[in-house]
Steps between C-alpha positions, in 0.01 A plus 500: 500500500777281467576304189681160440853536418808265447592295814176519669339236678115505343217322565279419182176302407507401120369282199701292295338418150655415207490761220419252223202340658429695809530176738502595825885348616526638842323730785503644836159561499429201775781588702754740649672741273845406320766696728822538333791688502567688162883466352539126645437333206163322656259622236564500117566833346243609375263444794765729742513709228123583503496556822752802513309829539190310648320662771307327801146367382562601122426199250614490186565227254809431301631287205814337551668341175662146529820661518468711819294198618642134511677529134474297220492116468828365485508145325878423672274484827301209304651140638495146337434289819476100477253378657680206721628849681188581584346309820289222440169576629548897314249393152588847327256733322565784323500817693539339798730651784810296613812601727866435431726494752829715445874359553536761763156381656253799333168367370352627154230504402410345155198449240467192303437623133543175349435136559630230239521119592856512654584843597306819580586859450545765736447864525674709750359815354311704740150434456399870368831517303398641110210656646377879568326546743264731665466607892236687689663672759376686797774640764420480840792578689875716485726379762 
């Protein structure tokens, strides 16, 4: 039987909880699998790297520390914003999502983690970054 190795194209149902409180994140479970190619950089590390060796139908769950995940918080990605930037009928709340547009015309995605009386804070952390995290995973493909 044939087992997942580096560069294959897989097709995976999983579970994503976080470690610390075991909040369910993110799941296939009510739709298709996750296809991806492995060694494209379109999962984080530690999720590809659980998957190596993996044979069709097998489950197994893994750990993945913050590192080998979406890394740690970085508080240079933390933004002083006044709020006459912001457009008028946007009433900010913390942990609200808001996107910037880019010079080169990218959007990014941001949090709000702060709101004072004439500017707000944001966050363009990922929203798991500084957290471990814990998938379910259950292969059910090799291409």
């Amino acid at each position: 039987m044939s087992q997942v190795k580096a560069n294959d194209t897989v097709k995976v149902h999983y579970t994503g909880k976080l470690k610390a409180t075991g909040q369910v994140f993110d799941t296939s479970s009510d739709r298709e699998p996750l296809e991806a190619q492995l060694g494209q950089g379109m999962l984080i590390p530690g999720f590809e790297n659980g998957l190596i060796d993996m044979k069709v139908n097998e489950k197994k769950t893994i750990e993945i520390p913050k590192e080998e995940a979406y890394g740690e918080v970085m508080e240079e990605l933390f933004h002083k914003v006044d709020r006459t930037q912001l457009p008028q009928e946007v009433q900010p709340e913390v942990g609200m999502g808001l996107i910037s547009q880019n010079p080169d015309g990218t959007e990014r995605q941001l949090r709000v983690a702060e709101v004072q009386e004439d500017h707000i804070v944001v966050d363009a952390n990922h929203p798991l970054a500084g957290q471990d995290l814990v998938f379910e995973l259950e292969l059910v493909g090799i291409n």
